[in-house]
TORKOL-372736 format. One record per residue (C-alpha): residue number from 1; residue in one letter; chain; z, x, y. Coordinates in Angstrom, 1 decimal, m for minus. Example, Ala and Ser with C-alpha at 12.3 -4.5 7.8 and 13.67 -1.06 7.14 Angstrom:
     k   r   c        Z        X        Y
     1   a   A      7.8     12.3     m4.5
     2   s   A      7.1     13.7     m1.1
//
This chain:
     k   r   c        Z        X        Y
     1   x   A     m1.0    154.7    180.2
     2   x   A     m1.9    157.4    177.3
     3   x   A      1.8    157.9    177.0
     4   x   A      2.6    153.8    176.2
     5   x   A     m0.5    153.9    174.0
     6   x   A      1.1    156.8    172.2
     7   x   A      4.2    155.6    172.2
     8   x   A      3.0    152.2    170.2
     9   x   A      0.6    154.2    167.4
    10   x   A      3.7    156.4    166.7
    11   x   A      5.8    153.2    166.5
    12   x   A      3.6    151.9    164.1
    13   x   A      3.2    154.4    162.2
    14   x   A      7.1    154.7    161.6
    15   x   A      6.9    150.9    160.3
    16   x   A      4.1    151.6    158.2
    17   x   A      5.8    154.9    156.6
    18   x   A      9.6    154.6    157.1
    19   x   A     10.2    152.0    154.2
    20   x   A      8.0    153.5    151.5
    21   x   A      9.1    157.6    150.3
    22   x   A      6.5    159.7    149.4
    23   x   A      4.6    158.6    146.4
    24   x   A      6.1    155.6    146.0
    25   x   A      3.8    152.0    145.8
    26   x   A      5.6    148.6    146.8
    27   x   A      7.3    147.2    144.0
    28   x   A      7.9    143.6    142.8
    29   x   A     11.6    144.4    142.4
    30   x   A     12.1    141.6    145.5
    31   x   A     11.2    137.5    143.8
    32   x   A     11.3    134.4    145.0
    33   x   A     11.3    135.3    149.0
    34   x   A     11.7    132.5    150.9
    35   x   A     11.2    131.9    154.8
    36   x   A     13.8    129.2    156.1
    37   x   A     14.9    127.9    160.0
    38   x   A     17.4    129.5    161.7
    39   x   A     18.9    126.8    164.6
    40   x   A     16.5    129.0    167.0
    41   x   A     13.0    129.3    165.0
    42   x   A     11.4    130.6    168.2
    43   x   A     13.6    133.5    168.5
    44   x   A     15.0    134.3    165.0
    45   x   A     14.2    134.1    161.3
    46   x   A     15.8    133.3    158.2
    47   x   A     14.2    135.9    155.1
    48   x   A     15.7    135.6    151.6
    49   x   A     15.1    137.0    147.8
    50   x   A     16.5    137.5    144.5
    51   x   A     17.1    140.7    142.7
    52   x   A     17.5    140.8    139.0
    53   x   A     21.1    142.9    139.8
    54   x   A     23.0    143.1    142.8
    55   x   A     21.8    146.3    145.0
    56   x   A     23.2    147.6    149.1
    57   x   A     21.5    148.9    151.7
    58   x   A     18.8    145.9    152.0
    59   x   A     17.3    145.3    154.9
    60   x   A     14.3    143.6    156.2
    61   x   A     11.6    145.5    158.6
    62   x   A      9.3    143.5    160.9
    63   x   A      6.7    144.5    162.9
    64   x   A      5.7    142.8    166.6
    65   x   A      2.2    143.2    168.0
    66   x   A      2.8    145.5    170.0
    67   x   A      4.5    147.8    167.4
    68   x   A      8.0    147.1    168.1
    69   x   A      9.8    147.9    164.5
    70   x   A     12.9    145.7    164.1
    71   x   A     15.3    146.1    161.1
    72   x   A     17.5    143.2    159.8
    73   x   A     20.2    144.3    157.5
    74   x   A     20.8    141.5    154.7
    75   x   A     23.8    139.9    153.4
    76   x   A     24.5    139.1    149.9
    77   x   A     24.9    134.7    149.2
    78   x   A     26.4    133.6    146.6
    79   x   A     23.9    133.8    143.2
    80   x   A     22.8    131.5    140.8
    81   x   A     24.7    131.7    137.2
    82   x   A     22.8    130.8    133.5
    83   x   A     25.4    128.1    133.0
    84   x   A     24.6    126.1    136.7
    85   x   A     21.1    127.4    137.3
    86   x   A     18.9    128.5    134.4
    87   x   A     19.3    132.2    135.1
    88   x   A     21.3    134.5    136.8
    89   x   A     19.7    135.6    140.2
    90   x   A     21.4    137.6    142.9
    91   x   A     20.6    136.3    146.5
    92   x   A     20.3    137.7    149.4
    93   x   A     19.2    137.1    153.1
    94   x   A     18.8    138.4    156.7
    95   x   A     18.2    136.9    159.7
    96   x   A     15.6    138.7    161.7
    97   x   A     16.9    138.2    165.8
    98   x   A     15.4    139.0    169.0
    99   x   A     11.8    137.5    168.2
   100   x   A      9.3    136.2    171.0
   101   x   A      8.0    132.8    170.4
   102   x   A      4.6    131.8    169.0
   103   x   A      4.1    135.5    167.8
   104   x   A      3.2    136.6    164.7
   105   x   A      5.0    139.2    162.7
   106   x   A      4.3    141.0    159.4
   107   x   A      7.4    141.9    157.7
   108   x   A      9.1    143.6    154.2
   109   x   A     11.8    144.0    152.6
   110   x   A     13.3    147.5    152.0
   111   x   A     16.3    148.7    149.6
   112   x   A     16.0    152.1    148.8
   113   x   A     13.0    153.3    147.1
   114   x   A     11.9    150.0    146.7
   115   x   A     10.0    147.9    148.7
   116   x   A      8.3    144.9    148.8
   117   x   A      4.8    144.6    150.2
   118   x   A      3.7    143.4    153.9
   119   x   A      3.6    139.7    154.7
   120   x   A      3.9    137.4    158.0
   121   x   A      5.1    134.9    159.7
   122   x   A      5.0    133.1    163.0
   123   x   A      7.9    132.2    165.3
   124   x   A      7.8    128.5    166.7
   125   x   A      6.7    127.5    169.9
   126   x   A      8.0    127.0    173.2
   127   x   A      9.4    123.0    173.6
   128   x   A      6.4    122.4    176.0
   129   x   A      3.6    123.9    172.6
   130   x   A      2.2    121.6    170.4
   131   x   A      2.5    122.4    166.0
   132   x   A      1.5    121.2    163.4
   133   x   A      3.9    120.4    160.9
   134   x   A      3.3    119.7    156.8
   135   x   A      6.1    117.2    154.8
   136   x   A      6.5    116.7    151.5
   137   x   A      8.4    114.0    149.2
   138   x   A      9.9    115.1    146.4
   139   x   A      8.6    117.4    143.6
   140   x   A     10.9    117.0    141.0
   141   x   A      9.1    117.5    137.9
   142   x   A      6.3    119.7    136.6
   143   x   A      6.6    121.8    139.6
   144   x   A      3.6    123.6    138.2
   145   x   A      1.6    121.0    138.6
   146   x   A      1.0    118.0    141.0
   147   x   A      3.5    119.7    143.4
   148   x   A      2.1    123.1    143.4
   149   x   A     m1.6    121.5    143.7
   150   x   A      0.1    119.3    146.5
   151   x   A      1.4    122.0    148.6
   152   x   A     m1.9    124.1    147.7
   153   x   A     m4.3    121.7    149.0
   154   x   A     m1.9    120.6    152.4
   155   x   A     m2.1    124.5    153.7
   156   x   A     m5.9    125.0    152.4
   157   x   A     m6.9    121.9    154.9
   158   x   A     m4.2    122.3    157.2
   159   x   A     m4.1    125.9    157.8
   160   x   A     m2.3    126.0    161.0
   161   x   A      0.7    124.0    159.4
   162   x   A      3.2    126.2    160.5
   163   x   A      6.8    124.8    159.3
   164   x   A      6.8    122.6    156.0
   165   x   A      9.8    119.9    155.2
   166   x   A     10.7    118.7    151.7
   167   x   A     12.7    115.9    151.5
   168   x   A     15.2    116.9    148.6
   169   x   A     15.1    116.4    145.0
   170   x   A     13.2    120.0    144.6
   171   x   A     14.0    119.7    140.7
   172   x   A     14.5    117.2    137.9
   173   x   A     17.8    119.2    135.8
   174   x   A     19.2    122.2    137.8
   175   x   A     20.4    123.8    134.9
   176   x   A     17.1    124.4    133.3
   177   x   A     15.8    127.9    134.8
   178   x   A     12.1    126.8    134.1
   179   x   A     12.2    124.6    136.4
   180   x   A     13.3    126.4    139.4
   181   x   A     11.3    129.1    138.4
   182   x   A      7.9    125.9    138.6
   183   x   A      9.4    125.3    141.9
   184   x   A      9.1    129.1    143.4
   185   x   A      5.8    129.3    142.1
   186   x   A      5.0    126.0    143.8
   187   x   A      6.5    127.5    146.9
   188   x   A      4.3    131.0    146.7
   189   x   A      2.4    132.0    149.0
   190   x   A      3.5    129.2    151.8
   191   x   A      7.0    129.8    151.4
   192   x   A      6.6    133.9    152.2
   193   x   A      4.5    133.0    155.6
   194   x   A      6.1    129.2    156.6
   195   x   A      9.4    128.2    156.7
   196   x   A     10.5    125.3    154.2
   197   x   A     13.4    123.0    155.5
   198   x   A     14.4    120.8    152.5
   199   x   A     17.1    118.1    152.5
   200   x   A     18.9    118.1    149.1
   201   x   A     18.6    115.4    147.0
   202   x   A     20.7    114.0    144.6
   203   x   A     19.2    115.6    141.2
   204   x   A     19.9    119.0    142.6
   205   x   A     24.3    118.5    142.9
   206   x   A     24.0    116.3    140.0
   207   x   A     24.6    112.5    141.6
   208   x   A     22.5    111.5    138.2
   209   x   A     23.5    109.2    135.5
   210   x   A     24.4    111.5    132.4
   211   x   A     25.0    114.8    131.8
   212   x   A     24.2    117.4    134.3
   213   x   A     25.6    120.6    135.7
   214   x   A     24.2    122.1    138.9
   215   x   A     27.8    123.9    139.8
   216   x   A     28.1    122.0    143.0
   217   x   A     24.4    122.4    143.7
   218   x   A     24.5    126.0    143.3
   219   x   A     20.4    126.5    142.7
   220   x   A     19.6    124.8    146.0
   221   x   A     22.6    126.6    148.0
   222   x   A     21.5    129.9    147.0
   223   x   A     17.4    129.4    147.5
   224   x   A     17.7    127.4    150.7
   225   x   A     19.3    129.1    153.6
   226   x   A     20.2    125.9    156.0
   227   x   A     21.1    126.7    159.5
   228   x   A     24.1    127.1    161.4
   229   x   A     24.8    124.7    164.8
   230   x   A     28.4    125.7    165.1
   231   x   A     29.5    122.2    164.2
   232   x   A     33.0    121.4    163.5
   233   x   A     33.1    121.4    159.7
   234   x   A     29.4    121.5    159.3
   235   x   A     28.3    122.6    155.6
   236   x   A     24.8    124.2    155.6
   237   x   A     23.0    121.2    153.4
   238   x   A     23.5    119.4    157.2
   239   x   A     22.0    120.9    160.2
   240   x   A     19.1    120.8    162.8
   241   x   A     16.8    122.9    164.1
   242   x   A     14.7    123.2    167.7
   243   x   A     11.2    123.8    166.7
   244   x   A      8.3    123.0    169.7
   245   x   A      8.4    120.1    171.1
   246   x   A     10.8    118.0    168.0
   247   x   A     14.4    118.3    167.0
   248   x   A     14.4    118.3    162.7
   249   x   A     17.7    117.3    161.8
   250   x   A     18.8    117.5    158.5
   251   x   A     21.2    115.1    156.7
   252   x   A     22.7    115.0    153.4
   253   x   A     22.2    111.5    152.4
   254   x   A     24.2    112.0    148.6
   255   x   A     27.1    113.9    150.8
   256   x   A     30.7    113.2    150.4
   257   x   A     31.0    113.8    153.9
   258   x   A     28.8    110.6    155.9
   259   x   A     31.4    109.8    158.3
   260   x   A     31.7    113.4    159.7
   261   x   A     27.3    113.3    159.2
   262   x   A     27.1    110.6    161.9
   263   x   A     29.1    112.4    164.3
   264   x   A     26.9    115.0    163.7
   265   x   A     23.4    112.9    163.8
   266   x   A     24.4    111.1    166.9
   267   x   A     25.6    114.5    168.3
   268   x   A     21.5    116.0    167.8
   269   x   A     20.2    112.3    169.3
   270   x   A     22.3    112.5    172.1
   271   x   A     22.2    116.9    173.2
   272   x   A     18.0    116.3    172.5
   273   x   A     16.2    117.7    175.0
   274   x   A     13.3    118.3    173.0
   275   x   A     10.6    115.3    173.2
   276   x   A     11.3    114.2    169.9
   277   x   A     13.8    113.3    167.1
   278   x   A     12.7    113.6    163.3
   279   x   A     15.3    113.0    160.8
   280   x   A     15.2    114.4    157.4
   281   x   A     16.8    113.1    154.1
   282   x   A     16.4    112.2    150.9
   283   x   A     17.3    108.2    150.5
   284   x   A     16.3    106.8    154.0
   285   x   A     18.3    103.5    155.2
   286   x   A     15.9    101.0    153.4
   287   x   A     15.1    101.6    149.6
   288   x   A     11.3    101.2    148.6
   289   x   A     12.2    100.5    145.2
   290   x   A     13.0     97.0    144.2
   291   x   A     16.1     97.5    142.4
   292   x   A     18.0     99.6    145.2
   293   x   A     19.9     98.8    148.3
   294   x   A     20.6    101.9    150.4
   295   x   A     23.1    100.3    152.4
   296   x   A     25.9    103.1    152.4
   297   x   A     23.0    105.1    154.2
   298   x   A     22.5    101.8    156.9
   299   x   A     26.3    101.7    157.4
   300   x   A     26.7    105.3    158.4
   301   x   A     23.3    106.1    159.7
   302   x   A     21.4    103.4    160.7
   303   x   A     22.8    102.4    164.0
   304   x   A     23.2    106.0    165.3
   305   x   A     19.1    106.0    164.6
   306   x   A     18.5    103.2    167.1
   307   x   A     20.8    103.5    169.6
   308   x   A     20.2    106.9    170.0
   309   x   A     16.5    106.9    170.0
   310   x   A     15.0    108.5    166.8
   311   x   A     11.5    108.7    166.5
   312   x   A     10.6    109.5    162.8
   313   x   A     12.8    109.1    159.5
   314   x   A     10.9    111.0    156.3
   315   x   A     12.7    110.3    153.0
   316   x   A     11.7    110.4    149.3
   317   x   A     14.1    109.2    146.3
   318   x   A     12.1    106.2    145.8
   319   x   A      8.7    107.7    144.2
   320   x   A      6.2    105.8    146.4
   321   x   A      4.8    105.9    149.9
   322   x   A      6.2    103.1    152.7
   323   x   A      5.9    102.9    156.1
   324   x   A      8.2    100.9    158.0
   325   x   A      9.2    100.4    161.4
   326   x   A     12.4     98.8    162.9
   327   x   A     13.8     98.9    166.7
   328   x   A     11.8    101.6    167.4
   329   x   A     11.9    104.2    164.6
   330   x   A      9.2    104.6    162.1
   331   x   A     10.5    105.3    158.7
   332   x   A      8.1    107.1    156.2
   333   x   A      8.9    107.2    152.1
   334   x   A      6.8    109.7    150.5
   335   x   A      6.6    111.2    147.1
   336   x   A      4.7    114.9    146.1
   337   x   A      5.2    114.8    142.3
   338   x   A      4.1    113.2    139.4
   339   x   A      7.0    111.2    138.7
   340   x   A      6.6    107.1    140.2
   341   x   A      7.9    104.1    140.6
   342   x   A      6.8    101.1    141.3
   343   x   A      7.5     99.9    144.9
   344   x   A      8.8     96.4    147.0
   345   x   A      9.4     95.4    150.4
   346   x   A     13.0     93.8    149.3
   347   x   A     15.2     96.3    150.7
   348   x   A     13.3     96.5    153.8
   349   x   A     12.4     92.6    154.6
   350   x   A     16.4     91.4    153.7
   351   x   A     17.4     94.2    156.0
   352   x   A     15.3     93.3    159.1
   353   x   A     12.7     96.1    159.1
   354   x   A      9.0     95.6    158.7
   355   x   A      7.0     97.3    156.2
   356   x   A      3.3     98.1    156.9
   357   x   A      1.7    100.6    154.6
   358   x   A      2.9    101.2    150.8
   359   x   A      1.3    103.1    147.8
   360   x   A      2.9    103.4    144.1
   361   x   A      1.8    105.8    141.6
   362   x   A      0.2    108.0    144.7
   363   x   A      1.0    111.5    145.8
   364   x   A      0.6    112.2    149.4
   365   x   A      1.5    115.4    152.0
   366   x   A      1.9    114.4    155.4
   367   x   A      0.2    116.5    158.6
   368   x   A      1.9    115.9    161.8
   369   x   A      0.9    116.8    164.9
   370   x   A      3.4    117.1    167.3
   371   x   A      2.8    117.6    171.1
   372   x   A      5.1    116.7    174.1
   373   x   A      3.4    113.4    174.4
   374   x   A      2.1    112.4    171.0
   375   x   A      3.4    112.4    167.4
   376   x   A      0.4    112.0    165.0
   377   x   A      1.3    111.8    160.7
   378   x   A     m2.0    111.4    158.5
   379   x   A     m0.4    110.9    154.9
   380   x   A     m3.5    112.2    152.2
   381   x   A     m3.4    111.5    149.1
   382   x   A     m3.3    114.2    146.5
   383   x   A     m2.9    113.2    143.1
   384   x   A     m3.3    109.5    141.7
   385   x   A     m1.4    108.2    138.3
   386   x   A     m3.4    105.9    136.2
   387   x   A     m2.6    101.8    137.9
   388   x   A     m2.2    103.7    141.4
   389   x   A     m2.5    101.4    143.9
   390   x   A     m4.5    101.0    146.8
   391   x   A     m7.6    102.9    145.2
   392   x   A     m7.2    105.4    147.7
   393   x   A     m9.5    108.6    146.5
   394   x   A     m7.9    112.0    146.6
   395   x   A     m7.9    113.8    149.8
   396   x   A     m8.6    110.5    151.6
   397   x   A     m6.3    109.7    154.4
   398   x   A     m3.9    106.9    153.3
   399   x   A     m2.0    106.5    156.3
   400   x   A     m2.6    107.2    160.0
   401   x   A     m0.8    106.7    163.2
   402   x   A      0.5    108.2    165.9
   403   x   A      3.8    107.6    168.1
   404   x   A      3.5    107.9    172.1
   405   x   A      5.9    109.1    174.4
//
C-alpha cells in the first residue's frame, strides 16, 4: 500500500515538474485554446491553440486523479492567413486518448521551454449519465458584447453545463481579425474547460450577398476541430458525436455537399443507440423569418428527421427564437447576439409544422438536461433590444419543456 501511494506522489510530481525547466514561469505564448468533441468525448479529447509562429515538439500533458500523466503530441492544421482571416495564426491540436469517462482532468500545453498554465476538463458520461448541456444561436456581431455576456451568464447559472453547442454564424465578416479575436474572447474561460461543437454558418465560408473572403472558411476550419466518424467522403464541418445519453449530429446546412449529408444524417438516426437524437445546424428546415423559405434544407433533410426519429433540431440564421413542433420533432430557432430580425410563422404554417413559442429582438441560451428518459430545454433570456417582444425580463425563462422517452 505505501509503495502505490508512493508510486502516485512521484507521478504527480513528474506532471507538476516535467513541463516547466528550472526557473521558468508559464508563458502566454499558447492563445486562443480551444476544447472541441472528438466522436468519443468519453474516452478522448480534442485540445487546440495558436502560436504567433510555427514551433515542433508540442505536446499536451494531462493529469488523471489518480496521477496518471498522459502526453498527447500535437499536429500542426492548416493556419489562418491576413488576407482570409484577419491575422495570421498557426494552429495546432492534439487529441488527448485513453481517458475514463465522467473524470476530470487538468491539463497544459508544453513546447519547449514554454508552457502554458494548468486548466481542466471533464470527459462525458457514460450513455446511461445524465448532462447538462448549454446551446447558443448565433453570435455574429459584437462578440464582445451580448455574446460574451450571453455565454458568461449561461455558465455562471448553469455551472455543471458541461458541453456547449453554437449553431454557426460565429462571425459577421471572416476577414476582419477583430472579430475573431471578439469571438475567442467570448469563448474564454468556457472554451479552455468545455468543449464547443459549432455548426458553421453561412457568414463564416462567405454564402453572403457582396463582397467577402473567408478562403473557403478558413477561420472556422482552423479554430474548430470537428470530429472524425470514418464516413465515406465526410468533411469535418459534418459529423456527430456520442456524448451521455444523446447523439449531437452536426450538419452543414450552407454545404455543397446535401445529398451525400442525408446519407450521412439518416446513417446517425438509424446506428443511434443512444436515447436521443439532437441535430445541429445553422438554417433548420422552416425559416422563422418572413421573407425566407428553407426549402432546399426540407428537401434533403426533412424527411430523414421524421422517419428516422429525431428528437430535437437547434438552428439559428433567422435572429429570433421559435419553437415548433412537426411529426414528432421539436425544432428550436435561437439567436445569442445582438443582431435581430423580426419573426413570422409563414414558413412554418405553409409547410405543415406548428409553431408554439416565438420572440424577436430577444437573446436567449438554452440549458438542456438530458437523461435517459427526459430531455428538458429552458431558453432564458439574456439580452433584450429596444421593441423586444414578449416583455420577457432578463434571466427569466422564456421557454420551458421537456421531451419524454
Amino acid at each position: 500500500m505505501r509503495s502505490r501511494v508512493a508510486m502516485t506522489v512521484t507521478m504527480v510530481l513528474a506532471a507538476l515538474l516535467l513541463p516547466v525547466p528550472s526557473g521558468v514561469a508559464a508563458s502566454s505564448g499558447f492563445t486562443r485554446i480551444l476544447l472541441t468533441s472528438t466522436a468519443t468525448p468519453a474516452t478522448s479529447q480534442y485540445v487546440s491553440w495558436s502560436r504567433s509562429r510555427a514551433a515542433s515538439g508540442q505536446r499536451v500533458v494531462t493529469v488523471a486523479p489518480d496521477g496518471t500523466v498522459r502526453t498527447s503530441p500535437a499536429v500542426r492544421k492548416t493556419g489562418t492567413t491576413k488576407r482570409t482571416a484577419g491575422s495570421t495564426q498557426y494552429r495546432y491540436v492534439a487529441r488527448v486518448s485513453g481517458l475514463t469517462p465522467s473524470t476530470r482532468y487538468r491539463y497544459r500545453i508544453v513546447s519547449g521551454s514554454t508552457v502554458s498554465s494548468w486548466r481542466t476538463f471533464r470527459t462525458a458520461p457514460r450513455a446511461g449519465e445524465p448532462f447538462t448541456l448549454l446551446s447558443f444561436g448565433d453570435t455574429q456581431v459584437d462578440n464582445a458584447g451580448v455574446p460574451e455576456s450571453t455565454i458568461d451568464r449561461a455558465v455562471k447559472r448553469y455551472p455543471s453545463g458541461e458541453l456547449m453547442l453554437q449553431a454557426g454564424d460565429v462571425v459577421n465578416k471572416p476577414w476582419v481579425g477583430r472579430e475573431w479575436a471578439d469571438l475567442h474572447r467570448a469563448l474564454t474561460p468556457s472554451g479552455q474547460s468545455r468543449s464547443w461543437i459549432s455548426s458553421i454558418g453561412n457568414h463564416e465560408q462567405c454564402k453572403v450577398p457582396g463582397p467577402c473572403r473567408s478562403g473557403s472558411a478558413r477561420g472556422f476550419r482552423s479554430y474548430f476541430q470537428g470530429a472524425s466518424n470514418g464516413f465515406d467522403g465526410q468533411r469535418r464541418t459534418w459529423f456527430r458525436v456520442d456524448h451521455g445519453p444523446a447523439r449531437i449530429i452536426v450538419l452543414d446546412s450552407f454545404g455543397s455537399d446535401l445529398k451525400r449529408q442525408r446519407a450521412f444524417l439518416i446513417d446517425s438516426l438509424r446506428t443511434n443507440r443512444r436515447a436521443w437524437s439532437i441535430v445541429l445546424m445553422h438554417r433548420g428546415p422552416f425559416a422563422a423569418r418572413g421573407d425566407r423559405d428553407n426549402a432546399e434544407i426540407r428537401r434533403w433533410f426533412l424527411g430523414p428527421l421524421e422517419k428516422y426519429g429525431a428528437d430535437l433540431v437547434l438552428s439559428g440564421h433567422d435572429h429570433s427564437y421559435a419553437r415548433a413542433t412537426k411529426a414528432g420533432v421539436t425544432y428550436v430557432t435561437s439567436v445569442s447576439g445582438p443582431k435581430y430580425y423580426d419573426t413570422s410563422a409563414k414558413d412554418f404554417r405553409e409547410n405543415g409544422a406548428r409553431r408554439v413559442k416565438w420572440a424577436e429582438r430577444t437573446s436567449t441560451f438554452q440549458a438542456l438536461r438530458i437523461t435517459p428518459t427526459t430531455l428538458r430545454l429552458r431558453a432564458v433570456v439574456s439580452h433584450r433590444a429596444k421593441g423586444a417582444k414578449p416583455a420577457t425580463a432578463v434571466g427569466r425563462t422564456l421557454d420551458l419543456f421537456t421531451l419524454r422517452r
